[in-house]
Structure formats: structure tokens, C-alpha cells
N, C-alpha and C positions, 0 to 999 in steps of 0.2 A: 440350129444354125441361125448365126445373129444377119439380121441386112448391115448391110453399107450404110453409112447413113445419108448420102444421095437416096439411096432407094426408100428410107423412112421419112426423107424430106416430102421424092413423090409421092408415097401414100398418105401424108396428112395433108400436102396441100391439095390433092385430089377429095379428099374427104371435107375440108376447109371449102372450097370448091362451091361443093355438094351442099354442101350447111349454110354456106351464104346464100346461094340463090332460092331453095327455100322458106330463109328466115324474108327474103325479099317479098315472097309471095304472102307470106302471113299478113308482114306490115302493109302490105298494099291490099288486101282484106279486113285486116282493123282502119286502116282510113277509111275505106269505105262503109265500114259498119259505122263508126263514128260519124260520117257525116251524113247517114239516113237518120240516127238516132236525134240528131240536132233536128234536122230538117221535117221530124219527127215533132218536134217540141219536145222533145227528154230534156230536162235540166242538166245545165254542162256540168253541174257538179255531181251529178250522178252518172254521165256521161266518163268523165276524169276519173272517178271512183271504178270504173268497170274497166278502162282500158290502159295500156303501158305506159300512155302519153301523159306528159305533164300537162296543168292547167292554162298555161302560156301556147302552148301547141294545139293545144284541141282551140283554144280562140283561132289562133293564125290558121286553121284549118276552117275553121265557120268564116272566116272572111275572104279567105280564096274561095269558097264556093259560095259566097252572097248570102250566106244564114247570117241575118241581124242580130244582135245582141238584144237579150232580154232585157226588164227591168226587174227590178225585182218584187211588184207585183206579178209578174211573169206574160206582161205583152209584151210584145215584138219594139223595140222604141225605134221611134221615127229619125 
């Protein structure tokens, strides 16, 4: 017996649903890994190598939570 397709509508957007609020919780567990790694002194390009984020994002992420930019002898620059 085939569904309706109303009723294949509700079961994927229930599942859709499901898969989004999830996938929310991962990315809000990689920013957070990410910005202990920084705050860490992990190199962001090692940093960007390990996580889904582009290298422009993992920045704007170090400066919403006040991680400095490196230089690239790797102090903190003023």
C-alpha cells in the first residue's frame, strides 16, 4: 500500500525535523571545540584543517570570543 503523498510529505518533514535540530547540536559543539582550540594556542590553520568551517569563519569566531590573532612567529599580536 502506497501513502498519500500528504502523508510522505509528513513523514519526511518530521524526519527533516529531526535531522535539523541535531545537525544544530553538532555545530554548536564544533564552535565550541573550535574556540577552546584557539584559546588553546592551536594554530588556526590547524584549527580550519580539523573542522567544517572555512578559514574566514573560524577568524570571525576568534574575534567574537576575543582570541587575538597570531603573528606569524606565533605571539599573540598587540
Amino acid at each position: 500500500m502506497t501513502k498519500n503523498p500528504l502523508e510522505a510529505l509528513d513523514d519526511s518533514t518530521r524526519r527533516y525535523r529531526q535531522t535539523e535540530a541535531e545537525h544544530e547540536r553538532s555545530r554548536t559543539a564544533v564552535i565550541a571545540d573550535v574556540v577552546a582550540a584557539l584559546k588553546a594556542g592551536e594554530r588556526p590553520t590547524d584549527v580550519v584543517k580539523r573542522s567544517p568551517f572555512t578559514d574566514a569563519y573560524v577568524r570571525k569566531l576568534a574575534r567574537e570570543h576575543g582570541i587575538e590573532a597570531r603573528t606569524k612567529g606565533g605571539k599573540a599580536s598587540s
